[in-house]
N, CA, C and O atoms as a printed pandas DataFrame, in Angstrom:
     atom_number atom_name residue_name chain_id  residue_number  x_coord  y_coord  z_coord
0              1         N          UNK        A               1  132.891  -20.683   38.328
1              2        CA          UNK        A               1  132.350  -21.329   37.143
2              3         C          UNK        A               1  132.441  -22.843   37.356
3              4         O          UNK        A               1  133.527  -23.284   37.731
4              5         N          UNK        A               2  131.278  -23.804   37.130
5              6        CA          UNK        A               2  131.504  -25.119   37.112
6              7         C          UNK        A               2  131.628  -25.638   35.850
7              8         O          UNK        A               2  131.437  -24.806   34.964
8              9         N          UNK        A               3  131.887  -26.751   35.487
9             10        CA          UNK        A               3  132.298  -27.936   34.308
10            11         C          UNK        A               3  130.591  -27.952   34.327
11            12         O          UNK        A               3  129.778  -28.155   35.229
12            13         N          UNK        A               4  130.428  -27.561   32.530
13            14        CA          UNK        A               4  129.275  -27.900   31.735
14            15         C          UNK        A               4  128.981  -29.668   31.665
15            16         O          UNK        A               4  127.983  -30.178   31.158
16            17         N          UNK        A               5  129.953  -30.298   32.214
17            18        CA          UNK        A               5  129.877  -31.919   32.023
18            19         C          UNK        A               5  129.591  -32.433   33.347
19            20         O          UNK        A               5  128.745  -33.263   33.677
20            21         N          UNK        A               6  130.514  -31.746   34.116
21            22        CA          UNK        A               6  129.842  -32.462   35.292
22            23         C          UNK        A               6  129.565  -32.048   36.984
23            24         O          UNK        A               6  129.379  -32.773   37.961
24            25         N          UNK        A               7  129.656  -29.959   36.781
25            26        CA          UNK        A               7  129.421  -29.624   37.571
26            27         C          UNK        A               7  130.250  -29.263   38.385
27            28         O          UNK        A               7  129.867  -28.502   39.274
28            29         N          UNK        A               8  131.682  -29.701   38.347
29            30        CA          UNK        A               8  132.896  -29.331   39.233
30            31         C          UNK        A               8  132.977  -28.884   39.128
31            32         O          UNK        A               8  132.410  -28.451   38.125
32            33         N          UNK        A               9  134.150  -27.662   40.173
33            34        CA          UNK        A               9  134.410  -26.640   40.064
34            35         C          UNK        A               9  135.503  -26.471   38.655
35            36         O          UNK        A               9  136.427  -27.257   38.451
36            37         N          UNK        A              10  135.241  -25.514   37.933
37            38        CA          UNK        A              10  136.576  -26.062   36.694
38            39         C          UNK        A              10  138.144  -25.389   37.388
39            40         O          UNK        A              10  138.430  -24.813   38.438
40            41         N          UNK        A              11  138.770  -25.745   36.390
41            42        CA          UNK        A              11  140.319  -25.921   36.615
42            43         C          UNK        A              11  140.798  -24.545   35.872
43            44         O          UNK        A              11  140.111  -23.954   35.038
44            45         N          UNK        A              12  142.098  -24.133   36.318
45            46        CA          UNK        A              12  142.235  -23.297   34.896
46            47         C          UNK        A              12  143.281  -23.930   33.633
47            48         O          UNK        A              12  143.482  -23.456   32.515
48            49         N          UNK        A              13  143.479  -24.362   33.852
49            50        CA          UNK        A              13  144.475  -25.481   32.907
50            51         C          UNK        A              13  143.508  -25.936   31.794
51            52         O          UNK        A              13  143.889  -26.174   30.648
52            53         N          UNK        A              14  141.933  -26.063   32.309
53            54        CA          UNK        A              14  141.603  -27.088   31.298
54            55         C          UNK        A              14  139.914  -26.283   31.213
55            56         O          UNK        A              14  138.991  -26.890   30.670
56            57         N          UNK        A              15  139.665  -24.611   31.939
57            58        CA          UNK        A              15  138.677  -23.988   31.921
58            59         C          UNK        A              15  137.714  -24.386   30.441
59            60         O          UNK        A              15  138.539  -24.658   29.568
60            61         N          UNK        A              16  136.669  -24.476   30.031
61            62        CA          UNK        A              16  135.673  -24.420   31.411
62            63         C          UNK        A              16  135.778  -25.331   32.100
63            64         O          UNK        A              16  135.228  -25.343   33.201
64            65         N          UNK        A              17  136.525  -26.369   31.643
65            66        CA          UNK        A              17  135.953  -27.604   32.393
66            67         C          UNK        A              17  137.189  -28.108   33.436
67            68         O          UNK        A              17  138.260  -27.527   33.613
68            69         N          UNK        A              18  136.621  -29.632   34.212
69            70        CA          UNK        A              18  137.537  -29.293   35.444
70            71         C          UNK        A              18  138.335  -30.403   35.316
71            72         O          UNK        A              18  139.118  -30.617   36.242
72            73         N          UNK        A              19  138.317  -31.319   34.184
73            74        CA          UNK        A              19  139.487  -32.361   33.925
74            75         C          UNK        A              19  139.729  -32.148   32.009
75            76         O          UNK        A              19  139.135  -31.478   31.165
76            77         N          UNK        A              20  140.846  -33.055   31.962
77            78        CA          UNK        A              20  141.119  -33.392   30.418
78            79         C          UNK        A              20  139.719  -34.824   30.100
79            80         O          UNK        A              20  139.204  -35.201   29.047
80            81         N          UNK        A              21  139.572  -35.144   31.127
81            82        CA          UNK        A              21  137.969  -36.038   30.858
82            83         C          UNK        A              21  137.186  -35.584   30.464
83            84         O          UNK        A              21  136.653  -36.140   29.503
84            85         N          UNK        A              22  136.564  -34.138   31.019
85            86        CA          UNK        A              22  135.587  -34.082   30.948
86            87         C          UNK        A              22  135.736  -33.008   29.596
87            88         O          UNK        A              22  134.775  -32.673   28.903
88            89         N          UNK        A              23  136.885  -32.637   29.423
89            90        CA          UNK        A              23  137.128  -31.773   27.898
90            91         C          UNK        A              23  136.577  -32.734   26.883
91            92         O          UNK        A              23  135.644  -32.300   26.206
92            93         N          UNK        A              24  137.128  -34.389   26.575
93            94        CA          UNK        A              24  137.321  -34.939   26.058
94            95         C          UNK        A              24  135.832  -35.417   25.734
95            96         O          UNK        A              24  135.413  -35.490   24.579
96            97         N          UNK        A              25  135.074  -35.736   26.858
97            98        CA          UNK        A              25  133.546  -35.893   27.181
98            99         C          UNK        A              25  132.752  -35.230   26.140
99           100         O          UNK        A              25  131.998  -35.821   25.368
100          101         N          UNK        A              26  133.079  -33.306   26.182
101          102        CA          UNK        A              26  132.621  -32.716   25.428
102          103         C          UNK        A              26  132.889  -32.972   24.011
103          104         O          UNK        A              26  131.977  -33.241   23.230
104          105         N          UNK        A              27  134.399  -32.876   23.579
105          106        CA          UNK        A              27  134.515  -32.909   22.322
106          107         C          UNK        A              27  133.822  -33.884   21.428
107          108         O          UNK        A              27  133.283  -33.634   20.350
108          109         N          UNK        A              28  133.939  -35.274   22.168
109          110        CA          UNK        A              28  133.155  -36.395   21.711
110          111         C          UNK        A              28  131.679  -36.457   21.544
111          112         O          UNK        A              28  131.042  -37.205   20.802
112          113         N          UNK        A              29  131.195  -35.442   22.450
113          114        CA          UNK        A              29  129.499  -35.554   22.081
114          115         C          UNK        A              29  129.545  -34.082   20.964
115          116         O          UNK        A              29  128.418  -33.873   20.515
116          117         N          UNK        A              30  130.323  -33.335   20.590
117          118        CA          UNK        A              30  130.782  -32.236   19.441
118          119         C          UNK        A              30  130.351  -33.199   18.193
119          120         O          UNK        A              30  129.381  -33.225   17.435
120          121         N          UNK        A              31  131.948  -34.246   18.396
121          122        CA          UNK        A              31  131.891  -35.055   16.988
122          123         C          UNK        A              31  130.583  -36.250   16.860
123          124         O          UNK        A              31  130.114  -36.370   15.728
124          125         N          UNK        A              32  130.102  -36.958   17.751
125          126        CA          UNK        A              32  128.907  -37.687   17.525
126          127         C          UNK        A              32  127.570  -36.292   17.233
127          128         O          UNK        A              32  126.445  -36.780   17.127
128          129         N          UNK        A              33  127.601  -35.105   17.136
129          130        CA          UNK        A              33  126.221  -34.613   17.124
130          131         C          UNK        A              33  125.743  -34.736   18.156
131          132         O          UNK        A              33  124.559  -34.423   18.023
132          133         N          UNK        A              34  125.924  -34.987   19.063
133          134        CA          UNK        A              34  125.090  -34.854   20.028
134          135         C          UNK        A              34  124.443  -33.306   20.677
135          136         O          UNK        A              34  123.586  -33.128   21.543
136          137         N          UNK        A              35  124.973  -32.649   20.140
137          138        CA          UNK        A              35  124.549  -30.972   20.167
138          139         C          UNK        A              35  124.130  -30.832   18.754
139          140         O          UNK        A              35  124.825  -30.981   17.749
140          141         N          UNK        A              36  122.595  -30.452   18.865
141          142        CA          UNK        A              36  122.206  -30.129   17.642
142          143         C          UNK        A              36  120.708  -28.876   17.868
143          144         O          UNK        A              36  119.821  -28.863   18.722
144          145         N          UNK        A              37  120.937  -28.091   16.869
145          146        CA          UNK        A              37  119.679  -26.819   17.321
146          147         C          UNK        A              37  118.223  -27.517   16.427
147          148         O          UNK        A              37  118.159  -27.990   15.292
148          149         N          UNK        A              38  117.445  -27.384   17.202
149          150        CA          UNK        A              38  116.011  -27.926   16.519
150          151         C          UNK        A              38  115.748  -26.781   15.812
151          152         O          UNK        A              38  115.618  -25.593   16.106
152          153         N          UNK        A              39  115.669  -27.885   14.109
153          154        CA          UNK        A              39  114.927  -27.373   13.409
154          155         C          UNK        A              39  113.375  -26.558   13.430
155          156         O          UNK        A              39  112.751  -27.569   13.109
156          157         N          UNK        A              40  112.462  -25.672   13.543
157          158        CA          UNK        A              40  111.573  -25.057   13.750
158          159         C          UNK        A              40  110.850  -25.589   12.715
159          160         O          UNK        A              40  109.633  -25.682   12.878
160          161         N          UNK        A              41  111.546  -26.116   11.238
161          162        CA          UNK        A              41  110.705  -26.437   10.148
162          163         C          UNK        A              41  110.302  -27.759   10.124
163          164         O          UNK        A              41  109.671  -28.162    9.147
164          165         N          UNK        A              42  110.644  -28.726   11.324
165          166        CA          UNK        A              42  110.534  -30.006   11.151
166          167         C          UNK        A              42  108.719  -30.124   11.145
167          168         O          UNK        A              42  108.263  -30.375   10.029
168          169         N          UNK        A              43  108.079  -30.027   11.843
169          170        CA          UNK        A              43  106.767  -30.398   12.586
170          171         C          UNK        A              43  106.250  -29.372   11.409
171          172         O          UNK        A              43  105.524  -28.747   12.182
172          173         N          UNK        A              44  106.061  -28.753   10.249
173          174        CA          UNK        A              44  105.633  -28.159    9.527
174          175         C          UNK        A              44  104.795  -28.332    8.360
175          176         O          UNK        A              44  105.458  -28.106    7.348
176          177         N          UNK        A              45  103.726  -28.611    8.133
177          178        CA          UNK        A              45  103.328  -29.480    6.726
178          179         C          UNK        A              45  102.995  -28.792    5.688
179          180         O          UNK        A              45  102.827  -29.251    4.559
180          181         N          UNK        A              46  102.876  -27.580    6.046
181          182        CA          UNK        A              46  102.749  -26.350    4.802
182          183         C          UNK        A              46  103.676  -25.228    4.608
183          184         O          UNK        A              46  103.639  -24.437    5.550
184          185         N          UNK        A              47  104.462  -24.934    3.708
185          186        CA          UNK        A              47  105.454  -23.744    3.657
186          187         C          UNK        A              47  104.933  -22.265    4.095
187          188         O          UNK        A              47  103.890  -21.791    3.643
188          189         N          UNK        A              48  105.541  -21.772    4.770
189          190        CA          UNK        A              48  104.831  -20.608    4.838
190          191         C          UNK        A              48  104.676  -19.423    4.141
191          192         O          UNK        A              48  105.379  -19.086    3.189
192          193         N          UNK        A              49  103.459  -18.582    4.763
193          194        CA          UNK        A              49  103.220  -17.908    3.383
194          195         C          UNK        A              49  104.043  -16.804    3.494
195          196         O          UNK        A              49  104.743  -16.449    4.443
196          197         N          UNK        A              50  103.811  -16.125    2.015
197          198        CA          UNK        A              50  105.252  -15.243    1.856
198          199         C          UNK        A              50  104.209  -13.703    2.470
199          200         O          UNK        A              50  103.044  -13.489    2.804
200          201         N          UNK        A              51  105.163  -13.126    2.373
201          202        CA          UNK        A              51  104.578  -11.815    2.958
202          203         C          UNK        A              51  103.776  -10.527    2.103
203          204         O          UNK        A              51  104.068  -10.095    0.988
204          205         N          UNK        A              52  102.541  -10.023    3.128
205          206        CA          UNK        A              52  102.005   -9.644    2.173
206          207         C          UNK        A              52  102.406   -8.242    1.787
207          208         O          UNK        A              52  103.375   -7.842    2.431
208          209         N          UNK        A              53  101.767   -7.126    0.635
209          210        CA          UNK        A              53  102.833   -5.483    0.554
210          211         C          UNK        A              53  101.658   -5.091    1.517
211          212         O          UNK        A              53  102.104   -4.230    2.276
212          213         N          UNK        A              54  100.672   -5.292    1.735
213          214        CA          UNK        A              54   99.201   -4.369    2.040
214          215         C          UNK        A              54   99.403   -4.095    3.975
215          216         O          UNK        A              54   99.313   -4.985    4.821
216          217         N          UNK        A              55   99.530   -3.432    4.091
217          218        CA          UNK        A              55  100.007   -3.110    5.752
218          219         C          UNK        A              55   98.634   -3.418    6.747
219          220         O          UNK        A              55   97.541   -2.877    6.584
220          221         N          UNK        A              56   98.994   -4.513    7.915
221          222        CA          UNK        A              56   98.144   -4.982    8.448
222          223         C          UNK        A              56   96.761   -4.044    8.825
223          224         O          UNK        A              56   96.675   -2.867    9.176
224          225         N          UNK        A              57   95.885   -4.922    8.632
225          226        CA          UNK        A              57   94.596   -3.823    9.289
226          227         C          UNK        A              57   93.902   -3.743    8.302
227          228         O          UNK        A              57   92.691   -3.535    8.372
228          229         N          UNK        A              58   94.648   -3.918    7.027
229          230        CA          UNK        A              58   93.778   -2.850    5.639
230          231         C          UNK        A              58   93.634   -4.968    4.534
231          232         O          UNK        A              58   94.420   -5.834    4.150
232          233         N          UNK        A              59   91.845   -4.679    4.538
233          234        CA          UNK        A              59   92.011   -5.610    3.785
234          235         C          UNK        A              59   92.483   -5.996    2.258
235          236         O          UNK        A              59   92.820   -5.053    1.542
236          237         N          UNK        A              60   92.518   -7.003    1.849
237          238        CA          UNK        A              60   93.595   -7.167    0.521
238          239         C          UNK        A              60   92.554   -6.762   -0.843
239          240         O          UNK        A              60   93.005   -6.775   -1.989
C-alpha cells in the first residue's frame, strides 16, 4: 500500500500513510475542505420533474 499524499511506501505506525507529515498533510486538507463531493445540482437551472404513476411506454 502507498501514502495517498505522497506515494511512499506507508509505514505501519502511521498506515496508510508513510510519515506523521504526511498524516498531518491529510488532516489539514480534511479541515480546510479541501475534499469535497460535487454537487450534481450545481449546473442545474430547472428542478426536476417529479415522477410520473403512468408506466413508461403508455402515454399520459
Amino acid at each position: 500500500m502507498s501514502c495517498p499524499v505522497c506515494a511512499k511506501p506507508a509505514a505501519a505506525a502511521y498506515r496508510p500513510f508513510c510519515s506523521r507529515r504526511c498524516a498531518d498533510v491529510d488532516l489539514a486538507r480534511w479541515l480546510n475542505e479541501s475534499y469535497r463531493i460535487p454537487d450534481a445540482a450545481a449546473g442545474e437551472d430547472e428542478p426536476p420533474e417529479p415522477p410520473s404513476d403512468t408506466p413508461p411506454g403508455r402515454p399520459q
